[in-house]
N, C-alpha and C positions, 0 to 999 in steps of 0.2 A: 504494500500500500504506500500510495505518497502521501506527504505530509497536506498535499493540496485537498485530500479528501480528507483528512482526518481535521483540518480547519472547522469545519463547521462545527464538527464533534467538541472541540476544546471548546471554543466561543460559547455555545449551549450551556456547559457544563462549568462554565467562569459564570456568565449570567444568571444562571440558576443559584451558583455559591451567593450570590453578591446580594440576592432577592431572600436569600434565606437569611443571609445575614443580618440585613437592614429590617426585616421584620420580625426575629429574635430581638432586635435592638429596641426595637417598639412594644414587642411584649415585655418584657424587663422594665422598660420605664413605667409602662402604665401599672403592672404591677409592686414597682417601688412606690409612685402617688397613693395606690390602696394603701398601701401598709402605714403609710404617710395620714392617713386620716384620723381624724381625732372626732372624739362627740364633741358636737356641735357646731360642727364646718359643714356646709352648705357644698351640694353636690348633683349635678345632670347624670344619668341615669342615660344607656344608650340607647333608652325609647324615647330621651328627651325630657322624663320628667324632674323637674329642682324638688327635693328635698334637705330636709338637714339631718345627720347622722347624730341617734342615738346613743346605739350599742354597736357596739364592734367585735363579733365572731369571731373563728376561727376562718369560717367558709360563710358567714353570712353576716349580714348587717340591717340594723333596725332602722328604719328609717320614716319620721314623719314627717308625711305628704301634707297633712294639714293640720290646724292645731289639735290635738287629740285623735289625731288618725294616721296610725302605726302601721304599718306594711317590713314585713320580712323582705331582702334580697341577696340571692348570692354576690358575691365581694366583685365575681365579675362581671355585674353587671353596671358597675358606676364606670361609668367614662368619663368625667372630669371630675375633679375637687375641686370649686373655685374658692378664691378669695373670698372674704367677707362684703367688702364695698362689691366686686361684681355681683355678690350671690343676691345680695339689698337690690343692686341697681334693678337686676331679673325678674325678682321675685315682689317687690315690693314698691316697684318704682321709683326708688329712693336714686334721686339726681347729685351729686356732691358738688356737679360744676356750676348750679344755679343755687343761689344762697338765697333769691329770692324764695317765698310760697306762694303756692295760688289761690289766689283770694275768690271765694264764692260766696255772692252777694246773696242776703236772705230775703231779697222783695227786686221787683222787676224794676227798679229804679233806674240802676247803670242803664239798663237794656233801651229805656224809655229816651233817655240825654242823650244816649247816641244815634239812635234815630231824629231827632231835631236836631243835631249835628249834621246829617246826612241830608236832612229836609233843607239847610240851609246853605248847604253847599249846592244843590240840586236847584234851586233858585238861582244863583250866581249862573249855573250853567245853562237855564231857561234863558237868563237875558240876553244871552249870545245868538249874534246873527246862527241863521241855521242854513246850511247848502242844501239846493234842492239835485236832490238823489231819481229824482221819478226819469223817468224813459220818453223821450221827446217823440213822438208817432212821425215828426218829418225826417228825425235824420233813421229813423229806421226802413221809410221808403228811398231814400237816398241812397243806401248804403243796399239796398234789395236795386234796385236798377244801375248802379254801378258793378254789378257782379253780373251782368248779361249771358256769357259765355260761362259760367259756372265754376269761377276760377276763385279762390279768395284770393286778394288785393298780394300784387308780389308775386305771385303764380307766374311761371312762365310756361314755354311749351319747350323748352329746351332738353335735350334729351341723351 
């Protein structure tokens, strides 16, 4: 055999090591983050769901999903451990980069002032000459008898 035929064979077989590698390399991490979790650190779930970790197993972990609502899950089945600030931001909405809060008025009052805000501005723009938009019937016969031959405007026969 030549080395020419046995190329592919190496190639495959380099590729193959390098895919096993890097995804050993991946289970290892995600399995050090488990080991890594502590009760009461906030965690996505690879179906997607946040909870915060109770108890921590051997092979499983307690986990509540809502206030008073405990769900068992094996260890493998947490996909991230976030942070505290991202688990807040996800789960609770909580913003750290707005310091302001958002204020929700207890009667239709704001609602009412910005509408006369709006009324008044809407005046200003009434007073304004207005362009007439409407469709003139002469230059649309104009523009029908200047097309005689069936051509629009610029048309040539050139070929």
């Amino acid at each position: 055999m030549s080395i020419v035929t046995l190329l592919p064979f190496i190639v495959l077989i380099g590729a193959m090591f390098l895919m096993t590698r890097s995804a050993k390399k991946k289970q290892q991490a995600a399995a050090q983050m488990r080991n890594e979790m502590q009760p009461g650190t906030g965690v996505r779930t690879i179906g997607g769901m946040y909870a915060t970790v109770k108890e921590i197993g051997d092979e499983t972990v307690l986990l509540e999903v809502a206030p008073g609502v405990h769900a068992v899950y094996a260890k493998n089945a947490i996909g991230a451990v976030l942070e505290d600030s991202e688990y807040n931001r996800i789960v609770h909405g909580d913003d750290e980069e707005s310091d302001a809060e958002t204020v929700v008025p207890d009667d239709a009052s704001s609602l009412t002032e910005a509408a006369e805000a709006t009324d008044k501005d809407a005046e200003t723009v009434e007073d304004a000459p207005k362009a007439d938009l409407t469709k003139k019937s002469d230059a649309a016969e104009t523009g029908a008898e200047g097309q005689k031959d069936g051509k629009a405007d610029g048309e040539t026969d050139a070929k």
